[in-house]
N, C-alpha and C positions, 0 to 999 in steps of 0.2 A: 698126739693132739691134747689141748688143753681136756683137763676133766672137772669138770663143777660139784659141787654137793648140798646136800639137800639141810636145811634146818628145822631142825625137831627139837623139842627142849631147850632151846638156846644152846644146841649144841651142833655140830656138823657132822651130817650123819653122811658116807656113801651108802649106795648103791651095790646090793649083791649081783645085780646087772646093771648094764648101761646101754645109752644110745645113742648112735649118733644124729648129728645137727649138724642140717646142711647149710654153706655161703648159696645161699639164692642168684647172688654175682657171680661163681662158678659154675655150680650144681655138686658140687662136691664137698662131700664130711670134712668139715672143721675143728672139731668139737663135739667132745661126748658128757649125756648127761646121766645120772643115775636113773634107774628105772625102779621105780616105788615098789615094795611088795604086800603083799598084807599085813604084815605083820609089823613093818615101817609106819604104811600108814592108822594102823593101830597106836601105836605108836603115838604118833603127832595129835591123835585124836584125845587120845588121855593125856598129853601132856598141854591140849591146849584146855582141856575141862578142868586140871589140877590148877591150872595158871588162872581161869574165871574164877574161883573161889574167893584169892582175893585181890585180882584186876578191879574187878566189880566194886569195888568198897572206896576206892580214892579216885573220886572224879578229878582233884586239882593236880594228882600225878599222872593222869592219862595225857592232859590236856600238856602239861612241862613235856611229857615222852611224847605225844605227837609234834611238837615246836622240834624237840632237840630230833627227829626223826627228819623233819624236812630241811633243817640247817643241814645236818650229815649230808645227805639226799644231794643237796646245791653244791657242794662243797667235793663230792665226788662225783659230778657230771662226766668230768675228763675222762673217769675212769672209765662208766658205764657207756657213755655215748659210742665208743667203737662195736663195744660187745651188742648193742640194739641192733647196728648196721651191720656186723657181719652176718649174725644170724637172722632179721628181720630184712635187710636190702633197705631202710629209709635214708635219703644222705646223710653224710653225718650232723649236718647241721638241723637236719630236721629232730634226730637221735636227739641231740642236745634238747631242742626245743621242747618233746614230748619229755623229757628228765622233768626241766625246768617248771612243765607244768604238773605231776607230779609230783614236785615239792610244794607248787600253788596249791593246789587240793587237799594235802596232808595238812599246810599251816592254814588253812581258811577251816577246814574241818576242826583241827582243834579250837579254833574259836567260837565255834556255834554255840550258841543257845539251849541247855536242853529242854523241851517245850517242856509245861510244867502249866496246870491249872486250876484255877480255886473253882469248883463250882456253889459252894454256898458256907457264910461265915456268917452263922446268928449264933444268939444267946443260947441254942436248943442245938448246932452243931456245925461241926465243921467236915466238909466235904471236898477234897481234890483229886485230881486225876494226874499221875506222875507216870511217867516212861520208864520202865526196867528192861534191862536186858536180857536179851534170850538164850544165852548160853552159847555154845561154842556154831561158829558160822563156818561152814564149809564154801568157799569162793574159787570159783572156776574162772579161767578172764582165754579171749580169744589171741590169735597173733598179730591180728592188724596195730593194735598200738598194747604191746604187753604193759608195760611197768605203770604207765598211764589210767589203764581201767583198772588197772590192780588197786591204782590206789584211791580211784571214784570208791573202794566200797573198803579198804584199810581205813581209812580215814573216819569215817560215819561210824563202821561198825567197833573203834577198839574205843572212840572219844565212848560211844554210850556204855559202854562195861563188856563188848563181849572183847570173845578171842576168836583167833581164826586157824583153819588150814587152807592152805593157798594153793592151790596148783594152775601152773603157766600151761601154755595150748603146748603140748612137744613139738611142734614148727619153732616155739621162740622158747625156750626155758632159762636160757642163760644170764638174760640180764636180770630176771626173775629172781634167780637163784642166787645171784650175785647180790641185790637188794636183799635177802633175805640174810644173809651173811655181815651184810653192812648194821642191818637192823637189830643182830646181834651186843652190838653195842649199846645200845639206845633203850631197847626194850626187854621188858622183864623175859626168864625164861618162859615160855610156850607160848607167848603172848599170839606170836605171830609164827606158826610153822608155816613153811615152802616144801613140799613136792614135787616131784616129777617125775612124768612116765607116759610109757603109751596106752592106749588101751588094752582091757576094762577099767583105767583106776579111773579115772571121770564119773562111771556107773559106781565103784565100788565106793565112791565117797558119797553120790546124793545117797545109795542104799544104806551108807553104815551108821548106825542105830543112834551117836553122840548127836551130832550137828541137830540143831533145832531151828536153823536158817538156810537155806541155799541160795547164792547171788552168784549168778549163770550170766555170762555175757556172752553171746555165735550165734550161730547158725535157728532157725523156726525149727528145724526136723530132729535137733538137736536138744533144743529149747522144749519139744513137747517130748522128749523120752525123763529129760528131769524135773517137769512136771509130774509126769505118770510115778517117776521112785518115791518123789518128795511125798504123793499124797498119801501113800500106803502107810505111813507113822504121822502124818498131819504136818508134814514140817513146812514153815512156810518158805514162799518162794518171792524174789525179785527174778522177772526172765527181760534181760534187753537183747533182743531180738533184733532179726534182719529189716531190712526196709528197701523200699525200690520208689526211691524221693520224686519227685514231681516238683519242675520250675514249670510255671507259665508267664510267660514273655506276654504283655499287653500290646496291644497296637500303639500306644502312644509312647512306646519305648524304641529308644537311639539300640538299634542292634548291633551296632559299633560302639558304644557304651559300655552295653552290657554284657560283649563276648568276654571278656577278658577274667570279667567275674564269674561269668559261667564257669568259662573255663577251669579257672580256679579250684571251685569249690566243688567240678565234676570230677577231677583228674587229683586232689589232694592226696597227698599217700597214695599214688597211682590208683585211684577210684577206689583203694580197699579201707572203705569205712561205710559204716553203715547208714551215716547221715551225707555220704557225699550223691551231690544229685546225680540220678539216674535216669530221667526222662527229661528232654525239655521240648516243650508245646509252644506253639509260636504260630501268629496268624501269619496263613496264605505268605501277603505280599509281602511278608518278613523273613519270607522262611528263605530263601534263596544269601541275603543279604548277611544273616546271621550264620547260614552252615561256609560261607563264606571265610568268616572273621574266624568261624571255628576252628574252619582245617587249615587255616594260617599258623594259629596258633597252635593248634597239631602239628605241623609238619615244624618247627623252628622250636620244638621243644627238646632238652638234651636229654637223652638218657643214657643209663651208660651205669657204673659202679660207684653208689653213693660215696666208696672215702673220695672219686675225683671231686674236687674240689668246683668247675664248673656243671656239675650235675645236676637238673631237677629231678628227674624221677630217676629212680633204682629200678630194681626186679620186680616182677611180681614175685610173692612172698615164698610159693611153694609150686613145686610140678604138677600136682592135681589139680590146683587153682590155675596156673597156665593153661592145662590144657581145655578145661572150660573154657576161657576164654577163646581158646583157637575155635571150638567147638560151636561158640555162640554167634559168633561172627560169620561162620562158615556158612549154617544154619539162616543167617539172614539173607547172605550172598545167594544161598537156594531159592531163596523168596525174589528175587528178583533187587536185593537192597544195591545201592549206588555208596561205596564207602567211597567218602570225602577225603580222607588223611587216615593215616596209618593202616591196619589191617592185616599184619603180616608179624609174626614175632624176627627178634632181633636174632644178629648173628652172634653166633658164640655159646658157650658151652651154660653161661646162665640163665635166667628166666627171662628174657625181656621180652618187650611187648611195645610195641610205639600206640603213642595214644593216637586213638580210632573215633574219627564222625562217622556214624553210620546215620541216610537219608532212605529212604525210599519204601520204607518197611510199614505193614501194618502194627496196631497192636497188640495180634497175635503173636508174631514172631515172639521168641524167646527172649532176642535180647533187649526187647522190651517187656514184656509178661512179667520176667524174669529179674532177680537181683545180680547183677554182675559181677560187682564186688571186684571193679577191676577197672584198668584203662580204655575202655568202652563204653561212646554215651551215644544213645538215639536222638534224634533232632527229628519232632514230629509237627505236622503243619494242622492249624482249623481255621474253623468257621466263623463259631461264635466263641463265646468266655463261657456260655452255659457247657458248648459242647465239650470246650478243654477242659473245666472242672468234673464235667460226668466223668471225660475218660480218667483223667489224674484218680478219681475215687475208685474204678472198676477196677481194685486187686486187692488180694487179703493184708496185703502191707498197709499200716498205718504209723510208719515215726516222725517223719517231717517232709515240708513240703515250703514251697517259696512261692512270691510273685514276685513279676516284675513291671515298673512300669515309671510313666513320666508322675502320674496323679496317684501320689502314695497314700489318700484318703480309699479313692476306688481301687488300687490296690488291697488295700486291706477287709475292704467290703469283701472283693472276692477272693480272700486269702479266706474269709471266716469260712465258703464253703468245702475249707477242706479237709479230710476227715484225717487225723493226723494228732500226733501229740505235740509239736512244734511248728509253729508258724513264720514263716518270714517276710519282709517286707524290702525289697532290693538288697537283701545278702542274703545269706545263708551257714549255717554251721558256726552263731556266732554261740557256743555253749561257757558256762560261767559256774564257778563249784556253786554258785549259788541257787541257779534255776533248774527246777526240775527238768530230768530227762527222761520222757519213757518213749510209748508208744501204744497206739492203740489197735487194734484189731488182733492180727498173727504176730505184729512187732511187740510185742511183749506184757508185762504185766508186773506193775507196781511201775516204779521211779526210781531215779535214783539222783543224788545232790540235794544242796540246799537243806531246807528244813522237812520236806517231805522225804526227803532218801534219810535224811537219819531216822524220820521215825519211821522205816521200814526197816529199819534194826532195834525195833524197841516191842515191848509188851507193854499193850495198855493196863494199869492198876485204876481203882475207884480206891480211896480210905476215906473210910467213911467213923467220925471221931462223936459220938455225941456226948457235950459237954456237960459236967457237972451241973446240978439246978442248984 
């Protein structure tokens, strides 16, 4: 089997162990990656602290190394787009597309601004507030889209002067470790180390003693263990967390319109994203006409092995993530639920799953309560708009939520009651390196993109100058 390696020092380091990585299209090891040890990750940690010394000092060479990082990036799509899809299951045209935007993120980040403020220039002094860097960032990223969130926080964090160690989720490590090799070219030694391993290295990186930043992207139960390491030395934290998104369907909405984009942006990456919708509410007399449009579009969906080339959806990502899913559906079917379209995983030795309308459940069930993170959406029926907003707000998730509707003014009225960090108004999931992302309640804490996610990689300075009389 291929075997990958890890970048420490701008150098290629293996693995005194390894692991294997599974085809999600099979179920069977493809591909092994090394397995970090302490001593590795020691390692990468001083060599990305020696490397901020003087990363830190040349803003106009970060910003040339971030540009020549995402031309690379474009330029070897071909190569990485398979390695996504064997080890993650997205088609490969999808592979491409998450590359493609990964290079977008890197060349937009290099261009930012970095905020910078005068607050007082008299005869008696001069006063401003300047962003520095915080020293070396330990970045953790999940499997649903590796290379992609990797580089929502490569980008922000090496433009403002830090450095990093990077460890991919071990479900996806490969195209990870493979960008990180490519990156070898482009960026100074330690700028940017890559990792990888099973667990504890996840816990052994928020605990070890360098990093002055941690940027966690998964799971809420995961999300609040690297809370709890970070605060025991103060280090600060960005956590983007789970979500369990809410669309509400207005009554003056064409449910034949708007199945298609449901659809869409419920089933994206076969549901494993944290912003794809997860509930959709929809009045009474709509409700029949929309689980309609739904399970059409469920049942004439192809799934199958993302390299076929008529593919939409692949695997789901991993075996314990299937079997949730079997799990949560089963779980509804106990509840007396009416499943519309799919419900049943596929045949064959890898993960699949046919996307599932589930009907007839309350909001207790699981696989509504609950984040799916999968090709499984609920289609819930009301009364009023006050009623669907209560329910959309009754769970500890807050990342984003939609309406939908004919009157996008009173849409937006009742988009404002929802409690969430992203709002939308007939789409959904439209995110830009530019706008912030976070989430409010359990879904996470700080942002990330734009101008507010890089100064979530910055320490704020006052200098304060008083001038000669």
């Amino acid at each position: 089997m291929p075997q990958y390696a890890m970048t420490i020092g701008g150098a290629r380091v293996t693995g005194t162990a390894t692991f294997e990585v599974v085809n999600p299209a099979t179920g069977r090891p493809h591909a092994e990656a090394p397995d970090c040890d302490e001593g590795q990750l020691d390692d990468a940690f001083t060599a990305a602290h020696e490397a901020y010394k003087s990363w830190r000092r040349n803003e106009r060479a970060r910003r040339r190394a971030l540009h020549a990082a995402a031309d690379l990036l474009t330029r070897r799509t071909g190569q990485l787009a398979p390695v996504l899809t064997a080890e993650q299951g997205k088609p490969l045209k999808d592979a491409a597309y998450e590359i493609g935007g990964a290079a977008w993120w890197l060349r937009y980040a290099a261009d930012l601004p970095i905020p910078h403020e005068v607050l007082r220039d008299d005869p008696a002094a001069h006063v401003e507030v300047v962003r520095r860097p915080m020293g070396v960032v330990a970045a953790i990223t999940p499997w649903n889209f590796p290379l992609m969130l990797a580089c929502w926080k490569i980008g922000p964090a090496l433009l403002a002067g830090n450095t990093m160690v990077l460890k991919p989720s071990p479900w996806t490590p490969l195209t990870t470790l493979a960008f990180g090799e490519l990156m070898r070219e482009v960026l100074p030694p330690g700028v940017l180390n890559v990792v990888s391993g099973l667990d504890p290295l996840g816990a052994s990186m928020t605990a070890h003693p360098v990093p002055r930043k941690i940027s966690f992207t998964g799971s809420v139960a995961t999300g609040t263990k690297v809370a709890v390491a970070a605060a025991r030395d103060l280090k600060r934290v960005t956590l983007e967390l789970g979500g369990n998104d809410p669309a509400i369907v207005l009554d003056d909405a064409d449910p034949h319109a708007v199945a298609p984009q449901l659809f869409r942006y419920a089933f994206e990456n076969n549901g494993q994203l944290c912003s794809a919708i997860k509930r959709v509410y929809v009045p009474e007399r709509l409700h029949d006409d929309l689980v309609g449009a739904m399970a059409k579009l469920a049942a004439e969906a192809r799934v199958g092995n993302g390299f076929e080339a008529s593919v939409q959806f692949g695997p789901v990502n991993n075996r314990p993530q299937l079997e949730r899913i079997i799990d949560l559906v089963a779980d509804a079917r106990g509840r007396g639920a009416h499943i519309a379209a799919g419900g049943e995983p596929g045949v064959g030795p890898g993960y699949f799953y046919r996307p599932t309308i589930v009907t007839g459940v309350g909001d207790d069930a699981r696989v509504v309560a609950e984040e799916q993170f999968g090709p499984v959406l609920p289609i819930l029926p009301y009364r009023s708009v006050e009623e669907a907003v209560h329910r959309a707000n009754d769970t500890h998730f807050g990342l984003d939520g939609s309406v939908w509707g004919g009157n996008t003014e009173r849409a937006a009225e009742v988009a404002e009651g929802l409690e969430c960090g992203t709002t939308w108004i007939n789409t959904h999931f439209e995110v830009h390196p530019g706008r912030p992302f976070g989430g409010h309640k359990s879904s996470g804490i700080g942002v990330e993109n734009g101008r507010l996610g890089l100064e979530a990689f910055t320490e704020v300075q006052v200098r304060h100058s008083p001038l000669p009389r």
